[in-house]
Residue frames as qw, qx, qy, qz and C-alpha x, y, z in Angstrom:
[[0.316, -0.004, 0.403, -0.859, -116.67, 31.37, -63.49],
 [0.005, -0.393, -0.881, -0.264, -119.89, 29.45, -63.07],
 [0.226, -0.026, 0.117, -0.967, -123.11, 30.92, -62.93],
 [0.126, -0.360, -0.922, -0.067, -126.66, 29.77, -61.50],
 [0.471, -0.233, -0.113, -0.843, -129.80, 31.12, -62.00],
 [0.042, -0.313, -0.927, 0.204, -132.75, 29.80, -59.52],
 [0.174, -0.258, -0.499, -0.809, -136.07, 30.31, -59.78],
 [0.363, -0.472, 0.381, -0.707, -138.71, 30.57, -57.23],
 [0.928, -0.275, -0.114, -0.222, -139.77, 27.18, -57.09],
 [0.760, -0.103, -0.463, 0.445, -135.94, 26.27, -55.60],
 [0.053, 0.159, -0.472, 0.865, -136.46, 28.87, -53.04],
 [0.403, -0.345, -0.513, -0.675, -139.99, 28.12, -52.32],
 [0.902, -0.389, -0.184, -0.048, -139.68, 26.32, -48.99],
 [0.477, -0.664, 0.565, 0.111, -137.11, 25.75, -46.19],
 [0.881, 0.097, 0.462, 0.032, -136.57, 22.46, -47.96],
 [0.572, 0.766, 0.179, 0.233, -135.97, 24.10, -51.30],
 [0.009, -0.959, 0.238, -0.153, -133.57, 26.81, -49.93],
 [0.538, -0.639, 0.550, -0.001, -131.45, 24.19, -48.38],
 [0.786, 0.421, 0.442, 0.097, -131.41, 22.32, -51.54],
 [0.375, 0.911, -0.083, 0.152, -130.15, 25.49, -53.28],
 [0.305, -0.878, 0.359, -0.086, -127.70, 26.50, -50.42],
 [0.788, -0.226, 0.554, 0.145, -126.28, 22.76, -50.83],
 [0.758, 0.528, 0.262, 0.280, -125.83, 23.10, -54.58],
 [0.131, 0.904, -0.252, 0.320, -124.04, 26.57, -54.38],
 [0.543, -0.653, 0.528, 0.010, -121.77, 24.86, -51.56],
 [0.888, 0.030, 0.408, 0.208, -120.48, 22.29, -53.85],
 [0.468, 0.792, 0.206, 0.334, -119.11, 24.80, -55.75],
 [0.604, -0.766, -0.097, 0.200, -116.46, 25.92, -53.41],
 [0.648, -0.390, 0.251, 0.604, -113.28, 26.18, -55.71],
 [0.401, 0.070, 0.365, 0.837, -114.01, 28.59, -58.06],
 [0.091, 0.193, 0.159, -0.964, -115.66, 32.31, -58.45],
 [0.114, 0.476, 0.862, 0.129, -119.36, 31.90, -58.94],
 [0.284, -0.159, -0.063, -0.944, -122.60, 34.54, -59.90],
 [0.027, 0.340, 0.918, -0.205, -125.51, 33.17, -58.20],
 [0.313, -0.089, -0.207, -0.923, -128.97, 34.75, -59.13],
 [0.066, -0.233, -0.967, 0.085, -132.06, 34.08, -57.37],
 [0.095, -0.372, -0.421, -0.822, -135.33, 34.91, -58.08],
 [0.429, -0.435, 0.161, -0.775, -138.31, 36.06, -55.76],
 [0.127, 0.022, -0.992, -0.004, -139.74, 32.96, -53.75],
 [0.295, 0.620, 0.705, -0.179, -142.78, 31.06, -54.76],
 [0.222, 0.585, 0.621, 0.472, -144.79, 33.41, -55.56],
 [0.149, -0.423, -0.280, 0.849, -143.51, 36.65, -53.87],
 [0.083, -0.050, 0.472, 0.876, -143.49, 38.27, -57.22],
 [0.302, -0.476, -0.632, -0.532, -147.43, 37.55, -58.11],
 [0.374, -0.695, -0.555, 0.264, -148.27, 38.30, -54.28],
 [0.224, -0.612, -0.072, 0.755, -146.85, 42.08, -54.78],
 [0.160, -0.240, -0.619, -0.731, -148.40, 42.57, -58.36],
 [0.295, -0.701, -0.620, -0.195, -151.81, 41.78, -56.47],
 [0.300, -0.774, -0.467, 0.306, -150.79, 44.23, -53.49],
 [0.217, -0.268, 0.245, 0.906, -149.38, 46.85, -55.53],
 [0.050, -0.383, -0.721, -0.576, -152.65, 46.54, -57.34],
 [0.251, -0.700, -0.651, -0.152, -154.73, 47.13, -54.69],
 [0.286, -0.678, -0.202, 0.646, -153.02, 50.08, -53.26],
 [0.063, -0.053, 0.359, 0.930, -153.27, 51.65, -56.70],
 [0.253, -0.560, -0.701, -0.362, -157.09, 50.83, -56.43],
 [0.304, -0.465, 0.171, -0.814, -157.35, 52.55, -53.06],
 [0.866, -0.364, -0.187, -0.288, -158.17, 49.06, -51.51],
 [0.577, -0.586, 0.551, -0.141, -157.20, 47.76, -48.06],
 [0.844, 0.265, -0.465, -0.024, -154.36, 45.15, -49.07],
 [0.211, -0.579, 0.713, -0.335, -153.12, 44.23, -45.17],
 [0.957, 0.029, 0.280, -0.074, -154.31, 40.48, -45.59],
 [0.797, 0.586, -0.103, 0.106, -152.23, 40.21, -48.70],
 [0.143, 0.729, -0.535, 0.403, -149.14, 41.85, -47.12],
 [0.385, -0.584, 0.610, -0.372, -149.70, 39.79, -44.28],
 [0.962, 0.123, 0.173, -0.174, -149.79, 36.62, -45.81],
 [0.638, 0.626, -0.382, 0.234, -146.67, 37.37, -47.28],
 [0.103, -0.764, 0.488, -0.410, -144.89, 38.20, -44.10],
 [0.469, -0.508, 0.629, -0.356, -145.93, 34.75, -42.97],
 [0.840, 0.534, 0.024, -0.089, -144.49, 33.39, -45.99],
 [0.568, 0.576, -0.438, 0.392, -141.41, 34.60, -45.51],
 [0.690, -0.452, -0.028, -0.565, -141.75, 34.03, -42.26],
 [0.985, -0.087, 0.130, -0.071, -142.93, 30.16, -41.76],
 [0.738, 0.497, -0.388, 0.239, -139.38, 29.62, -44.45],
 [0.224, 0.676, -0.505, 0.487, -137.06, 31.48, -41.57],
 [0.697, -0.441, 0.410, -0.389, -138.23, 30.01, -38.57],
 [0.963, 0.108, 0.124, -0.212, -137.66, 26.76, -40.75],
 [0.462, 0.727, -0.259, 0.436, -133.99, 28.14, -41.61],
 [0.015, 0.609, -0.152, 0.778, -133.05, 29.88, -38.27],
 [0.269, -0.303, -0.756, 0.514, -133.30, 30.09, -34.32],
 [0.053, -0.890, -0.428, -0.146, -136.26, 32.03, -33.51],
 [0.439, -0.756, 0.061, 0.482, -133.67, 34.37, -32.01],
 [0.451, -0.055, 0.432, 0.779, -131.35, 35.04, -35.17],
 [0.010, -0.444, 0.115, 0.889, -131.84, 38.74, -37.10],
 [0.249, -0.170, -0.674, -0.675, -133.04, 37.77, -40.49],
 [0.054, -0.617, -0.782, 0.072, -136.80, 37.15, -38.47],
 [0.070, 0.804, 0.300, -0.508, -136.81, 40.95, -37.41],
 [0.018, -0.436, 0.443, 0.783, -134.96, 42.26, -40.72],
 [0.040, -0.512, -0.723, -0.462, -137.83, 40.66, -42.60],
 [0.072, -0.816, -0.446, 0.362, -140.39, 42.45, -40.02],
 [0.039, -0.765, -0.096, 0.636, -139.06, 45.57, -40.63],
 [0.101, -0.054, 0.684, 0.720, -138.58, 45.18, -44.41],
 [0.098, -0.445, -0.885, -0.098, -142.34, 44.11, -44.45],
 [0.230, -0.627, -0.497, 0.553, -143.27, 46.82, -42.00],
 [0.136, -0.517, -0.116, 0.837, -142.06, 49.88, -43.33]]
């Protein structure tokens, strides 16, 4: 078994992701663990809005910067038609 950790800067971008997705495809004849971490900088953008909803402060910019973070990537992935656009929305949303 192999096993690959990524980190957010090779999921950071469409670019990046297809970079990853190409490395994990070469990898085709035996059982793999693949681990990938948040991209970019989800992780430090939901510290800041998990902060401010424990402050009591208005964090829809923040949230919505993410969404069109993850977003900009899928459209850059993806027909504007294909699921993963609304299954972010509603991940984002609820």
């Amino acid at each position: 078994m192999r096993v690959f950790k990524f980190g957010g800067a090779s999921v950071k971008n469409a670019p990046a992701v297809v970079n990853t997705a190409s490395i994990i495809g070469t990898y085709t004849d035996e059982p793999l663990l693949v681990v990938v971490s948040a991209m970019g900088k989800t992780t430090n953008a939901l510290e800041v809005i998990v902060q401010a909803i424990l402050n009591r402060q208005d964090y829809k910019n923040e949230l919505q910067q993410l969404k069109d973070y993850h977003l900009s990537i899928t459209h850059a992935l993806f027909d504007p038609d294909h699921i993963v656009h609304k299954e972010i929305i509603a991940v984002l949303d609820s």
